[in-house]
N, C-alpha and C positions, 0 to 999 in steps of 0.2 A: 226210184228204188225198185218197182215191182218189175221192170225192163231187168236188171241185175239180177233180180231172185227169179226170175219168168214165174209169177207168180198168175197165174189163170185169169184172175180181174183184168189185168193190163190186157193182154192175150185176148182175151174176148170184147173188150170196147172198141179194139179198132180192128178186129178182123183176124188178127194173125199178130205173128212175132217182130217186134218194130228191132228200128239198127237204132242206135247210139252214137252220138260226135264223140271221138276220144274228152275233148274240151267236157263235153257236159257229165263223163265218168271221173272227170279230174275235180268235178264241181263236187261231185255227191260224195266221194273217196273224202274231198275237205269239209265236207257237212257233217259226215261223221265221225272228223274229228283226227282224219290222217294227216299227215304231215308228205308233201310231196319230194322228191328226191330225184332228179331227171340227168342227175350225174353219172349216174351208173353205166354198163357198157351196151353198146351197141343201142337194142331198140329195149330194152329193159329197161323199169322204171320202178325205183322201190320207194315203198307206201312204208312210213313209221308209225305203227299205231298209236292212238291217244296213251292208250299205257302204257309207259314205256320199261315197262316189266317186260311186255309180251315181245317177239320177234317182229322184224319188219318182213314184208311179202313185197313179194315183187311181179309186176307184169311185163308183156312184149306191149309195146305201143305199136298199133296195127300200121302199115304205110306201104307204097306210097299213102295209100287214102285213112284218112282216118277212120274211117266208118269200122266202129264194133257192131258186129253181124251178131243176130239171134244165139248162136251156137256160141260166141267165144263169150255173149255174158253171160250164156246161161254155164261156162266156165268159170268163168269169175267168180259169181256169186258163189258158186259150189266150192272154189276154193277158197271165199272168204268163211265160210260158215263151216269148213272144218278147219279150217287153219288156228281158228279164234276160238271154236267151238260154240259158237255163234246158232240161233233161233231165227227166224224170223221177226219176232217180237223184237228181239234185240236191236235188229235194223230199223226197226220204225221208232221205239223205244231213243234210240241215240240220234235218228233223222229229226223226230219231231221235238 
């Protein structure tokens, strides 16, 4: 989760800003309780959130390579946390 939010802790125990397997952001998107959807078009892939009040979000699945780079989770995270209206706390809160 702190690779998502580029939260400084992560950032600072190994040097710099780490990449991400598509696989292990599909892990954590399910830990916190979205729902996967890889039907959609092209390389977009929408996430239904646990409430299903709220809107589903959608991402570009990176390719060829799957590797999410520094910059697109430190998009991610930025758009999950307005999208939701989302804290940090909240992420650890619903991870843990």
């Amino acid at each position: 989760m702190h690779q998502i939010l580029n939260t400084a802790e992560d950032v600072n125990k190994i040097g710099g800003a780490p990449t991400m397997k598509w696989e292990n952001f599909l892990k954590v998107m399910r830990e916190m309780g979205f729902k996967y959807d890889p039907s959609t078009v092209d390389s977009s892939v929408r996430f239904d959130p646990p409430d299903p009040r709220d809107l589903p979000i959608t991402f570009h699945k990176p390719h060829p390579d799957s590797t999410l780079y520094p910059v697109m989770l430190k998009q991610f995270g930025k758009r999950l946390k307005n999208y939701y209206g989302w804290s940090e706390e909240d992420f650890y809160r619903a991870a843990g």
